[in-house]
C-alpha positions as CSV (number, residue, x, y, z in Angstrom):
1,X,0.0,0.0,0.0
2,X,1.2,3.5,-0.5
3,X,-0.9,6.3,1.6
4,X,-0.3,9.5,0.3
5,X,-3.3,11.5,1.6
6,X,-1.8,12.7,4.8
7,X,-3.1,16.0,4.1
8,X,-6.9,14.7,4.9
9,X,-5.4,12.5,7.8
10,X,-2.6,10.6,8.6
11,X,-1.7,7.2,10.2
12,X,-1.5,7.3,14.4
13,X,2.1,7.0,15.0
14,X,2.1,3.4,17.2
15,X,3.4,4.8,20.1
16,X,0.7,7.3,20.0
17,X,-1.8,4.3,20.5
18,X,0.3,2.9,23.5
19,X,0.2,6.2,25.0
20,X,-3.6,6.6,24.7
21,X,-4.0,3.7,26.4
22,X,-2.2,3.5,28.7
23,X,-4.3,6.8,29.5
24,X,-7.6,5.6,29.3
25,X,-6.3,2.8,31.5
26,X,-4.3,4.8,34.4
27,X,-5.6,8.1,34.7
28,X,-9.6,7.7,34.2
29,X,-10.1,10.8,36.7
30,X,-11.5,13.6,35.7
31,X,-9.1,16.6,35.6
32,X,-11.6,19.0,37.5
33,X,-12.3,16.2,40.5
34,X,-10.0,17.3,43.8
35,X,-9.0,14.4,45.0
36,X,-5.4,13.2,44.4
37,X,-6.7,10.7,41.3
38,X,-8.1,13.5,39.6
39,X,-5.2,15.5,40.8
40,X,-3.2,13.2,38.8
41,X,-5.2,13.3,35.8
42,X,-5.4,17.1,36.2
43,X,-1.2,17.1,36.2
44,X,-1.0,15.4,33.5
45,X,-3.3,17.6,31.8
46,X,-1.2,20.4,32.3
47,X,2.0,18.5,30.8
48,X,0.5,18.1,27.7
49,X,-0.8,21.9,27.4
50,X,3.0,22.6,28.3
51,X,4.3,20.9,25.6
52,X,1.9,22.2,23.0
53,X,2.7,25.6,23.9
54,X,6.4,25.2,23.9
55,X,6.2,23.6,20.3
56,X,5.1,27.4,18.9
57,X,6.7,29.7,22.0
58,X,3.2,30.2,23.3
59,X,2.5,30.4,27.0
60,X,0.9,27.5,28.6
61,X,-2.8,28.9,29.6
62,X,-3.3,30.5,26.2
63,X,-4.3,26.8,24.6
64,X,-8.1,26.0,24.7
65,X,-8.0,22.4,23.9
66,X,-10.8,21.3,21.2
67,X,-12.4,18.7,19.1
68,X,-10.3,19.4,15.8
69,X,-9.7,22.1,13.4
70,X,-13.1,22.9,12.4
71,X,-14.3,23.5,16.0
72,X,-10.8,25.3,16.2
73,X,-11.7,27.8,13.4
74,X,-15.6,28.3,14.8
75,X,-14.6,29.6,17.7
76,X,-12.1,31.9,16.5
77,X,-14.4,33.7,14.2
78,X,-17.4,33.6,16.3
79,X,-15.5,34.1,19.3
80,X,-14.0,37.5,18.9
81,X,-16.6,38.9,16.5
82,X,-19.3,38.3,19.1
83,X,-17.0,39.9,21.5
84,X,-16.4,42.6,19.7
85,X,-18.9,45.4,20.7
86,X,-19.0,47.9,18.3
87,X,-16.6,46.6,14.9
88,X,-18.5,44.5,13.1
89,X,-16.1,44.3,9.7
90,X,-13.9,41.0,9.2
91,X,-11.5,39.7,6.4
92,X,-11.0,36.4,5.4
93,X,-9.0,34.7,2.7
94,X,-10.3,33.3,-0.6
95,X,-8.6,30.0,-0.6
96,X,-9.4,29.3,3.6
97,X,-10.8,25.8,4.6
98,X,-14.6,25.1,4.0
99,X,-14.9,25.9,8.1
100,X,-13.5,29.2,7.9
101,X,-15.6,30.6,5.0
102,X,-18.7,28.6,6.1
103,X,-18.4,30.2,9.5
104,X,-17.8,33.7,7.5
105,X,-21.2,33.6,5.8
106,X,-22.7,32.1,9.1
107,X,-21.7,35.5,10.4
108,X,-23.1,37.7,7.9
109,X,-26.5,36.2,8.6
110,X,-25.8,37.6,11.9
111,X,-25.1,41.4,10.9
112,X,-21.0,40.7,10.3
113,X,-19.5,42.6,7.3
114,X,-17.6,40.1,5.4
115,X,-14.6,41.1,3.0
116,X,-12.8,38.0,0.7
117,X,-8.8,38.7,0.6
118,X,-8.3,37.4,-3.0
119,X,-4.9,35.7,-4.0
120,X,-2.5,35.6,-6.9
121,X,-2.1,33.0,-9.7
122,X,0.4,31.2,-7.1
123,X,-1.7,30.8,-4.2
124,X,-0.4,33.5,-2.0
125,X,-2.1,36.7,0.3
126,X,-0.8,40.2,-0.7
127,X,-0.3,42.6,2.6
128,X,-0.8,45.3,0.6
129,X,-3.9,43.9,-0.5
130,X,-5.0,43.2,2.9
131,X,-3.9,47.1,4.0
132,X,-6.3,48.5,1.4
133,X,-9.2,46.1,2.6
134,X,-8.9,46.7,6.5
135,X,-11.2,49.6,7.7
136,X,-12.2,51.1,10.9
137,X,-14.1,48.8,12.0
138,X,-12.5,45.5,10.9
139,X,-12.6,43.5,13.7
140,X,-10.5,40.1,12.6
141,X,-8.5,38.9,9.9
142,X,-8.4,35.6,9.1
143,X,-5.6,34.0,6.8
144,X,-4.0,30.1,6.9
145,X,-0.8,29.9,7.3
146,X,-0.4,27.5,4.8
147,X,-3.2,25.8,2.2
148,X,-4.4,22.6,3.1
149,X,-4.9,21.6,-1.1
150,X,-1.6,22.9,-2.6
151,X,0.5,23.5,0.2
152,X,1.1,27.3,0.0
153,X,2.8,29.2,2.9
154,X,1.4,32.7,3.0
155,X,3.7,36.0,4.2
156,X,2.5,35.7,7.5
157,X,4.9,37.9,9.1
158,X,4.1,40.8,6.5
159,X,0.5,40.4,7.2
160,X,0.8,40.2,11.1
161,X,3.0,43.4,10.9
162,X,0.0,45.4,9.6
163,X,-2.8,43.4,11.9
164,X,-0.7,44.3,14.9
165,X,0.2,48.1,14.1
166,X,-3.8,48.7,13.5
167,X,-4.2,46.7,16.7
168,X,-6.8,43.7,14.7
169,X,-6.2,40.2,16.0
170,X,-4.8,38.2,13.6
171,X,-6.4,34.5,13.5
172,X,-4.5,31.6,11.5
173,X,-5.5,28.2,10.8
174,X,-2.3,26.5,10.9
175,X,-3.7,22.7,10.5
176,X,-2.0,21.9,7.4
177,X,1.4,23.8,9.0
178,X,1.3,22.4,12.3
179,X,3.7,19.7,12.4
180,X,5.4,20.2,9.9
181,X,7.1,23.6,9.9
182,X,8.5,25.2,12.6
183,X,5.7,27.8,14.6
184,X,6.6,30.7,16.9
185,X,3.5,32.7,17.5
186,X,5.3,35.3,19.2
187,X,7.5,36.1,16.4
188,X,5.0,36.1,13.7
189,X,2.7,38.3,15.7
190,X,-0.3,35.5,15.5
191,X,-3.2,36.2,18.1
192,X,-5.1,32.7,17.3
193,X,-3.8,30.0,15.8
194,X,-5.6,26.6,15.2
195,X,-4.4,22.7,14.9
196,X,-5.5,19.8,14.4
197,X,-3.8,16.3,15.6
198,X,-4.9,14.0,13.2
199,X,-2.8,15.6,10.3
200,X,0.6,14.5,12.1
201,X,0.5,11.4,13.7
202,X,-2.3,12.5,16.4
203,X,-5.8,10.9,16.9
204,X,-8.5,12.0,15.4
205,X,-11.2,14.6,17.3
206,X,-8.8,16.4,19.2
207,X,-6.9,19.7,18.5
208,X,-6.3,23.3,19.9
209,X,-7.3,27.0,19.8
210,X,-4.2,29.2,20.8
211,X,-5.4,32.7,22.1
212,X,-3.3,35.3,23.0
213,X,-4.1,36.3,26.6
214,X,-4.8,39.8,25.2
215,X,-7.9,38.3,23.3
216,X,-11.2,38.4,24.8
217,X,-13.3,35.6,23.1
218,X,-17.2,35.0,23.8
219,X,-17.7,30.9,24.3
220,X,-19.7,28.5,21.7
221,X,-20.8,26.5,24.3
222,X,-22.0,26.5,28.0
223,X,-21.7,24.7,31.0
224,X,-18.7,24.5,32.9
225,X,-14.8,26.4,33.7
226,X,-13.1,24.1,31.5
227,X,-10.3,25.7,29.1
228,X,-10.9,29.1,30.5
229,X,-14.4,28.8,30.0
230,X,-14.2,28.8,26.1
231,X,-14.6,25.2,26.1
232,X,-16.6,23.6,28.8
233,X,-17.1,19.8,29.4
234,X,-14.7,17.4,30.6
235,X,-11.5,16.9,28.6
236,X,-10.9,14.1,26.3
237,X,-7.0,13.5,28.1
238,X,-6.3,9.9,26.5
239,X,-6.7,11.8,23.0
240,X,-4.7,14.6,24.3
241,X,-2.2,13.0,25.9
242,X,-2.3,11.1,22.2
243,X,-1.4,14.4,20.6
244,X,1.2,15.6,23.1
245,X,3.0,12.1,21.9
246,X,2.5,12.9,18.4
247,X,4.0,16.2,19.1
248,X,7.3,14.7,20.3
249,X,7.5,12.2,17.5
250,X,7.0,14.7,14.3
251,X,9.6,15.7,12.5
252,X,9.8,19.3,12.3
253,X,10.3,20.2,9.5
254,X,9.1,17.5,8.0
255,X,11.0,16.1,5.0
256,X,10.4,17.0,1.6
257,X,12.6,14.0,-0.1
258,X,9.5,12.1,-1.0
259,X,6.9,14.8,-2.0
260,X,9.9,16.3,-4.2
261,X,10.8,12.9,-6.1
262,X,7.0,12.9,-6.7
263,X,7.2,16.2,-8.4
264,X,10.3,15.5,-10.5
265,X,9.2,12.5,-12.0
266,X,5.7,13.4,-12.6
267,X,6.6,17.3,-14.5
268,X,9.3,14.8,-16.2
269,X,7.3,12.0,-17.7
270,X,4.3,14.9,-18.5
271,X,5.8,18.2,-19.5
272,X,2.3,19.4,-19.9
273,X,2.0,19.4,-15.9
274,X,1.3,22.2,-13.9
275,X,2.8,22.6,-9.8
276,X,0.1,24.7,-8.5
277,X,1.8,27.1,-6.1
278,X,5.2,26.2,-7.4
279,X,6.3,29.8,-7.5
280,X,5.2,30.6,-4.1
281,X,7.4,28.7,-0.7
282,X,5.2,25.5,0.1
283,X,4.8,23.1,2.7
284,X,7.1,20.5,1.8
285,X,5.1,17.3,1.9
286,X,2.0,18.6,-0.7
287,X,2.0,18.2,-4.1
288,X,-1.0,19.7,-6.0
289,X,-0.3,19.2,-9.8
290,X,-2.4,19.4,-13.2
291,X,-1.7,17.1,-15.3
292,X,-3.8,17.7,-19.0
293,X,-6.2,15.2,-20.3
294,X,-6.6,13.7,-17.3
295,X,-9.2,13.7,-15.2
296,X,-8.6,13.1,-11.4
297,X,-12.2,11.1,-11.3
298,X,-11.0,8.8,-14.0
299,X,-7.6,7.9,-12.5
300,X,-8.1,7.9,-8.5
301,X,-10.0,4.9,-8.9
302,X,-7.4,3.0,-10.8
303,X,-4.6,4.6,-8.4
304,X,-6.8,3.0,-5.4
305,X,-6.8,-0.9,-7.1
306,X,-3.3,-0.6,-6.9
307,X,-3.6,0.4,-3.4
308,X,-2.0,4.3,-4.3
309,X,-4.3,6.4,-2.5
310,X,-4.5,9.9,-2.8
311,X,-7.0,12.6,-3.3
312,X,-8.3,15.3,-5.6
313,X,-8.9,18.0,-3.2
314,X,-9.7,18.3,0.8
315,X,-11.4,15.4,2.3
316,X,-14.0,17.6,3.3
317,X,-15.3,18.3,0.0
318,X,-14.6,15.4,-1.8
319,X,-18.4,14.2,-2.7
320,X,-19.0,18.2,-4.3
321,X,-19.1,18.3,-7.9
322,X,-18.1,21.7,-8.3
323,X,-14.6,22.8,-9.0
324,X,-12.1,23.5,-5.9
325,X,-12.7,26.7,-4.9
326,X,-9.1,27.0,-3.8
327,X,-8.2,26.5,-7.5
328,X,-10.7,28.4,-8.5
329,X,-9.6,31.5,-6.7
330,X,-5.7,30.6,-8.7
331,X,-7.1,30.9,-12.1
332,X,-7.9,27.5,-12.8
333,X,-10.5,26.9,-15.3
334,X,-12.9,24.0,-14.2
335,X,-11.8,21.6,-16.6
336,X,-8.2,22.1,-15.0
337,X,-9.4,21.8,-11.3
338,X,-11.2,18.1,-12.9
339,X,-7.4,17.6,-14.0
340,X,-5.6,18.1,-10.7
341,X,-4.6,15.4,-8.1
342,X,-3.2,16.2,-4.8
343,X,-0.2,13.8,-3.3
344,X,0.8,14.1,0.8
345,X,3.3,12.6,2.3
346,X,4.2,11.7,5.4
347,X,6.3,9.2,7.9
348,X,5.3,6.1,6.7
349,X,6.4,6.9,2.9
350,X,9.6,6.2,1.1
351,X,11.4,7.2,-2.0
352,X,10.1,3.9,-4.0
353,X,6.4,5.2,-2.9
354,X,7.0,8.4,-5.5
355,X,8.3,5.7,-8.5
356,X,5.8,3.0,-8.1
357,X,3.1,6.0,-8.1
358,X,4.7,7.9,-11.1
359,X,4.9,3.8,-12.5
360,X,1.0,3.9,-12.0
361,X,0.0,6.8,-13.5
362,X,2.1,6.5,-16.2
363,X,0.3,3.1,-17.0
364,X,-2.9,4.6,-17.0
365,X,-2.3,6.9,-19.2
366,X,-0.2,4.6,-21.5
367,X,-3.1,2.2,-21.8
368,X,-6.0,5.3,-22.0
369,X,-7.4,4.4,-18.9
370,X,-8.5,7.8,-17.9
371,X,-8.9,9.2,-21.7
């Protein structure tokens, strides 16, 4: 088998697993009971946040554990916007995951001013762009550190320059980054920052919000103290702990060796193919290429009965039948976006993985498979 999909979610590193259980096993407390079990399970707790925090320079109370990213970015945007009192203007990117921009038009419907931050050809925010669009009464801007479909890193620390001299919280959805490049909120001037640890090595349904202490948030839901009150009901530790684990084990960065041999081979064999983002930095285990003539639909399928697995855009929106909206926002026609695949890599691959896939597709075209 050869799993290149890491992008929509990766493998659970094994010692990830042993971890959880031995969790769920030893410290079945809850965190917020006071006598010494829970005390222990309450310690532990606070390990784990530590960690997390260190990995991006953070401070140790300013990470609201969560379900995942997409609770992650919900409570960012609802968060400060129903907190904020009298702006009621926010910015978000044009290529942002499916739970940013749904939240964005959730928000309108609630009397929220919504701006869309478009991007060039390569995949990549403009600051200067973003300067012209702020306006008295923007109250957050929203931008991914990176793309979760092609892999594009975006000038972060020119855009947090101008969010922090106008004094508007900065919120980045860095679960396609996090992981995988190094992270220091305090140097890049981030005020929110989510993650998700099922994209690198971590168990699924468990992630972070980081909020700067400055930040004043109002809570999605009700009911308890938890996680500074922005998250309330008992914590899922065994998953946390999980994610903690996964923390330790990645590889940061994360190698490129694969995703690269990938890329060289497939632009080689198809000089027709398109990198999408390739003149803008990238993450460096995505590949997001166009490859003419042939449709992703056609050769996923035949990919998968040679156990290559891979995808055609985020998992999320993989039963839609309209064009990727991230591609969309580059310039792609439709027809393109039908003709782009998406390869991620990750700790389990190896060089051979990137041959016996070029091998495959290569075959499938040879024999008009997918024509």
């Amino acid at each position: 088998m050869v799993y290149l999909d890491y992008a929509a979610t990766s493998p659970v590193f094994p010692d990830v697993l042993d971890v959880m259980d031995a969790v769920s096993r030893d410290f079945y407390a809850n965190p917020s009971s006071i006598y010494s079990i829970g005390y222990s399970a309450k310690k532990l707790l606070h390990e784990c946040r530590k960690t997390i925090a260190t990995s991006m320079h953070s401070e140790s109370d300013e990470i609201v554990f969560t379900s995942g990213g997409t609770e992650g970015n919900n409570l960012a945007l609802f968060g400060v916007l129903r907190a904020s009192r009298q702006k009621k203007h926010f910015i978000v990117g044009s290529t942002e995951h499916h739970s940013v921009l749904a939240a964005a038009q959730a928000l309108t419907r609630e009397g929220f001013s919504l701006s869309i931050l478009p991007c060039s050809s390569d995949g990549r925010y403009s600051a200067e762009a973003l300067a012209r669009m702020i306006r008295p009464d923007t109250a957050l801007v929203c931008l991914q550190i990176a793309n979760n479909e092609t892999g594009v890193l975006q000038p972060i620390d020119e855009i947090s320059a101008i969010t922090r001299e106008k004094r508007i919280p900065l919120h980045c959805d860095a679960v396609a980054a996090y992981g995988h490049i190094p992270l220091d909120v305090r140097a890049l001037k981030i005020d929110l920052l989510t993650a998700s640890a099922h994209k690198m090595g971590g168990p699924k349904g468990v992630g972070f919000l980081y909020v700067r202490n400055e930040i004043s948030l109002s809570p999605l839901f009700f009911g308890g103290s938890q996680e500074r009150g922005l998250r309330p009901g008992t914590e899922n530790l065994p998953a946390i702990a999980g994610f903690q684990k996964a923390v330790e084990l990645s590889a940061v960065p994360a190698s490129s060796l694969v995703r690269d041999r990938l890329e060289q081979l497939l632009t080689h064999h198809h000089p027709g193919a398109i990198v999408n983002g390739a003149g803008a930095s990238r993450l460096p285990h995505i590949l997001n290429i166009t490859i003419p003539d042939v449709p992703a639909e056609q050769l996923l399928p035949l990919l998968s009965a040679k156990g290559i697995y891979a995808s055609a855009r985020a998992a999320c929106a993989s039963g839609e039948r309209i064009p990727s909206h991230v591609l969309t926002a580059m310039g792609l026609s439709a027809t393109e976006s039908a003709e782009t695949l998406r390869f991620s890599t990750g700790f389990g691959n190896k060089l051979s993985d990137a041959d016996e896939t070029s091998n495959a597709i290569d075959f499938a075209i040879l024999n008009r498979f997918c024509t």
